[in-house]
C-alpha angles and dihedrals in degrees: 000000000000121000099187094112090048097053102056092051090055087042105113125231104204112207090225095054089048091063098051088040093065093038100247081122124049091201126029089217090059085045085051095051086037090062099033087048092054099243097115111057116197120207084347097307137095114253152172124273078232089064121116113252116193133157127312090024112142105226107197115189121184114192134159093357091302116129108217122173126178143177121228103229087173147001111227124215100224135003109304132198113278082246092053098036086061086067096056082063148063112201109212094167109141111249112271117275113241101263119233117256097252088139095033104146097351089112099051128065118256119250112249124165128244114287098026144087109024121003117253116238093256093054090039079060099050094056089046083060096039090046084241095136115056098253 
């Protein structure tokens, strides 16, 4: 008698190997804390990084403030190449909201005209000379 049909329909597909599988995860152990952690919702709900994922199932993640939302298509059998992975999922995350400026500008030098704000080396010079700077 041949088991073979009956052993890929007992055959597990874990929801945190999933995620490492097609590469939305770059470790299964970070795919594991992530879903014991709540941060990965399966069908809606919270779930364990142990639960079945097949087709058709909505995989929602939500890290670092970010919203993502995706749609099994299929369930590998083994690690597959990032090109490849993109195929076993549909992305259904709404598109990123415009950040606020809260940085706008904190990463650029204001604009100060010549002769103010801080001294330049050679005029620091010239009032070390001068005795200008309290030396």
């Amino acid at each position: 008698m041949n088991n073979k049909g009956t052993e890929e329909k007992n055959e597990r597909n874990r929801l945190d190997l999933w995620l490492k599988q097609v590469c939305l995860y770059k470790s299964r152990s970070e795919a594991t804390e992530d879903c014991n952690g709540g941060k990965v919702r399966l069908n809606g709900h919270r779930t364990k990084a142990a639960a079945d994922v097949k087709e058709n199932d909505v995989v929602e993640i939500s890290k670092g403030g970010n919203e993502r939302k995706f749609v099994v298509l299929s369930v590998p059998p083994k690690q597959l190449a990032k090109e490849v992975a993109k195929e076993a999922y549909r992305d259904e995350s709404p598109p990123p909201t415009p950040k606020d400026d809260l940085f706008a500008g904190a990463f650029s030098a204001p604009k100060v005209a010549r002769g103010e704000g801080r001294p330049t080396k050679k005029d620091r010079r010239d009032m070390d000379k001068s005795g200008g700077r309290g030396k």
